[in-house]
N, C-alpha and C positions, 0 to 999 in steps of 0.2 A: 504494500500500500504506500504510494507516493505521499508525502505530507507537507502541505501549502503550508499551513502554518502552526507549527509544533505548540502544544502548550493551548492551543486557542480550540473549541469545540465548534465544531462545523454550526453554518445557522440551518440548516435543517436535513435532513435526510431524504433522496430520491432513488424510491424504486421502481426498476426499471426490470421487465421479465424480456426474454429471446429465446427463440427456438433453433438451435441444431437442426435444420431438414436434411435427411439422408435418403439420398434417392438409391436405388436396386443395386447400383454399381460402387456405396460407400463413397459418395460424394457429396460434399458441403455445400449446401444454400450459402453464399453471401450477399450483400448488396452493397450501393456505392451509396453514401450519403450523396446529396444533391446540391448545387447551389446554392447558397443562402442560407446556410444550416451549419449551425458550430460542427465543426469538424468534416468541413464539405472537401469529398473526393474520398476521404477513408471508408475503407470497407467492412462491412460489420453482419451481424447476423441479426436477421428480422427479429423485430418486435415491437417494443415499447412503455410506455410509462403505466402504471394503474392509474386507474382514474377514481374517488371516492366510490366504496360501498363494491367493488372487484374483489374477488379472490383472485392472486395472480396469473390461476390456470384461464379465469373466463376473460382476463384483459389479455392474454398471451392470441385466446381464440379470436377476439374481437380485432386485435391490432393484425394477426396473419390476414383474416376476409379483410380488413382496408387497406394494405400495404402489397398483399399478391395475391390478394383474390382466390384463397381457397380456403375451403372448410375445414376445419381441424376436429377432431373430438375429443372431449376430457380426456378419453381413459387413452388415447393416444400420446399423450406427453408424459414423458416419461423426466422425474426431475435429476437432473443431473450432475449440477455445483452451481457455485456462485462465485461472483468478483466484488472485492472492496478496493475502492479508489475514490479520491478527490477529485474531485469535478467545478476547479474554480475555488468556494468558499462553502461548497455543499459536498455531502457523504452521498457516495453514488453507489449502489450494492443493485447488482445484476443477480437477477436468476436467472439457470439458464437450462433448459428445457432439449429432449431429445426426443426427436420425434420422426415415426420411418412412413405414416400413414397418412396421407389427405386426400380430399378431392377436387378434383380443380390443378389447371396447369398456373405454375406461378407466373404473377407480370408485374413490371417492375410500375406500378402503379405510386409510387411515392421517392424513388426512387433513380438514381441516373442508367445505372444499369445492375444486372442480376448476372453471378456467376457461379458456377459448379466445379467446386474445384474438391481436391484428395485434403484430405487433414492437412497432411506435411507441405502443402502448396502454402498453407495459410502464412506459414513464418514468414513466405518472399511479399508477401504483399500489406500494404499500408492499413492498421485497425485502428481502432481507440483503446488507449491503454488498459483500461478496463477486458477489451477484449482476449489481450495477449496470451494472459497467464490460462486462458482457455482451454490453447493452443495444444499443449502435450498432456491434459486429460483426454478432449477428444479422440486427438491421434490414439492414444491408447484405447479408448472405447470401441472405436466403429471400426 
């Protein structure tokens, strides 16, 4: 966990759930953050923020249908780890979700582009820190 500022307690805490999609061939959903968006052009795995009164399984479902447009279903995520990291002056703790099942082909509907790459691809390319430490659990998983 990186620390903006040592000694000082974050002003609030954000959390924020993602799915690991793994398609037949054991390969990773990414997407590209978009223009105009902290951290535009890095690559990350779909998701997004809870919203009040979510469990983070039904905002994980809710953010996949707005983001690429496919169904997911509860008992299909499977939870898998999390990330803590500073975000600015706030506590940003990802959950992070693995999921082999949906319906619907994904589109990059919020996003600049979508890609399919192997776990071990993920180290060559640009994430959010948050993301990083992801990295050699999945590889190890899938």
């Amino acid at each position: 966990m990186s620390v903006a500022n040592p000694g000082k307690p974050p002003k609030s805490d954000l959390v924020v759930v993602a799915a690991a999609l793994v398609d037949r061939d054991g390969r990773l959903l990414v997407q590209q953050r978009p223009d105009g968006l902290p951290m535009a052009g890095l690559w990350e795995f779909p998701g997004g923020k809870i919203e009040p009164g979510e469990t983070p399984e039904q905002a994980l479902i809710r953010e996949l249908a707005e983001e690429l447009g496919i169904d997911v279903e509860q008992a299909c995520l499977a939870p898998a780890c999390f990330a803590s990291d500073m975000l600015g002056d706030r506590h940003l703790l990802l959950l992070l979700y693995v999921c082999r099942k949906w319906r619907g082909t994904p589109l990059a509907r919020h996003a600049s582009a979508l890609r399919w790459v192997r776990p071990v691809d993920l180290y060559g390319l640009a994430m959010p820190p948050a993301d990083k430490p992801l990295i050699g659990l999945l590889e190890a998983l899938i």
